[in-house]
C-alpha atoms as a printed R data frame, in Angstrom:
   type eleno elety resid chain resno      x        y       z
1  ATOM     1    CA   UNK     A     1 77.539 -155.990  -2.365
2  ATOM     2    CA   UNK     A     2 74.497 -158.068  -3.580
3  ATOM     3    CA   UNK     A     3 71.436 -156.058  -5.880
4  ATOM     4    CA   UNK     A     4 69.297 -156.097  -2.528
5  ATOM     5    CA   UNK     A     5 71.955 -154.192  -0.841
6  ATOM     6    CA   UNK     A     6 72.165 -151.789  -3.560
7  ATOM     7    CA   UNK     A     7 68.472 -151.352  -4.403
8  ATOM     8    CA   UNK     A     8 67.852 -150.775   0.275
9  ATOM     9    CA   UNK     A     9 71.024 -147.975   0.487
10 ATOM    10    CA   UNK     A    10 69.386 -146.447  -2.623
11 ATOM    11    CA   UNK     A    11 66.032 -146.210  -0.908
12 ATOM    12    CA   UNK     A    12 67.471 -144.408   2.044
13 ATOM    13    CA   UNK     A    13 67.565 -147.488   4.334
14 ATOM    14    CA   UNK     A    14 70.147 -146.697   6.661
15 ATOM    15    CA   UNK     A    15 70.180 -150.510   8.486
16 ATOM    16    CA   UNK     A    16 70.386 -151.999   4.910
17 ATOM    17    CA   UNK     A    17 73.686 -154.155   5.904
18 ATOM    18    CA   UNK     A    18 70.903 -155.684   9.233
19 ATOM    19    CA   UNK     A    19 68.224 -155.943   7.032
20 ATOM    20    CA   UNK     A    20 70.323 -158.100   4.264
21 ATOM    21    CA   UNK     A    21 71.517 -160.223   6.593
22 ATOM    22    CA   UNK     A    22 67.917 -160.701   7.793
23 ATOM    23    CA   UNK     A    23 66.759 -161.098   4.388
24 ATOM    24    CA   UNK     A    24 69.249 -163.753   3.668
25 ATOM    25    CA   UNK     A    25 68.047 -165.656   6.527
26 ATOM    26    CA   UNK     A    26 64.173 -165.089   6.325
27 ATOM    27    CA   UNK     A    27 62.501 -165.972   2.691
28 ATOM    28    CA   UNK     A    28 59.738 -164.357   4.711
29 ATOM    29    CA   UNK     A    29 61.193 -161.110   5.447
30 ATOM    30    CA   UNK     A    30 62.556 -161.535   1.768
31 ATOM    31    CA   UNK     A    31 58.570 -161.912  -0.146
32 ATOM    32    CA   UNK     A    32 57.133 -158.978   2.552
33 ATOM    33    CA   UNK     A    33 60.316 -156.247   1.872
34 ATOM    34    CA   UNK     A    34 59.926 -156.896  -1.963
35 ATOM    35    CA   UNK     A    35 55.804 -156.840  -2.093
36 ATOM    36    CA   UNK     A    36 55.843 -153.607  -0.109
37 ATOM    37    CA   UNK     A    37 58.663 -152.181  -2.488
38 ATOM    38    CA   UNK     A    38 55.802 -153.096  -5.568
39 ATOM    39    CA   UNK     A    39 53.162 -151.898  -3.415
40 ATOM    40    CA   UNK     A    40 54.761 -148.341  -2.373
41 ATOM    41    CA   UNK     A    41 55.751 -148.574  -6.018
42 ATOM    42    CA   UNK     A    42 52.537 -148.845  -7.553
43 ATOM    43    CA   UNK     A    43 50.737 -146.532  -5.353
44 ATOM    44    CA   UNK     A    44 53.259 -143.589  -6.110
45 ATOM    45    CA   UNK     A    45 52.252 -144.424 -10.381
46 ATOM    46    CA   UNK     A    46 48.986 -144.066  -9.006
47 ATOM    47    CA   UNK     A    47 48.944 -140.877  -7.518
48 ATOM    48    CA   UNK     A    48 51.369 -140.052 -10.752
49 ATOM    49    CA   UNK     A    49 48.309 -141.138 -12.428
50 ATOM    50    CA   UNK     A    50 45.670 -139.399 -10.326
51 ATOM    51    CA   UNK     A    51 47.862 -135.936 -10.633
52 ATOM    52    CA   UNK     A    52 48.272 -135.977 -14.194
53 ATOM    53    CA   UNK     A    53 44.426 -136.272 -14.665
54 ATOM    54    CA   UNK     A    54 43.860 -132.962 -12.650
């Protein structure tokens, strides 16, 4: 199993083996999956953030 595997069955991604093989074939589907994982990311810190300040 490749990282991307690992880091997609972590998140709960049940498809993760169709998605990887996707992946592998779409640098595409490769830069959106990764800049929503940073986006989701920093938008949970944020409302980390936002809570803390309450």
């Amino acid at each position: 199993m490749s990282i991307i595997e690992n880091v997609l069955i972590a998140l709960g991604l049940s498809p993760a083996k169709e998605l990887t093989d996707s992946m592998r074939e779409s640098k595409t589907l490769t830069i959106m999956v990764v800049v929503g994982l940073i986006l989701f990311g920093g938008f949970a810190l944020f409302l980390l953030h936002m809570a803390g300040k309450q």
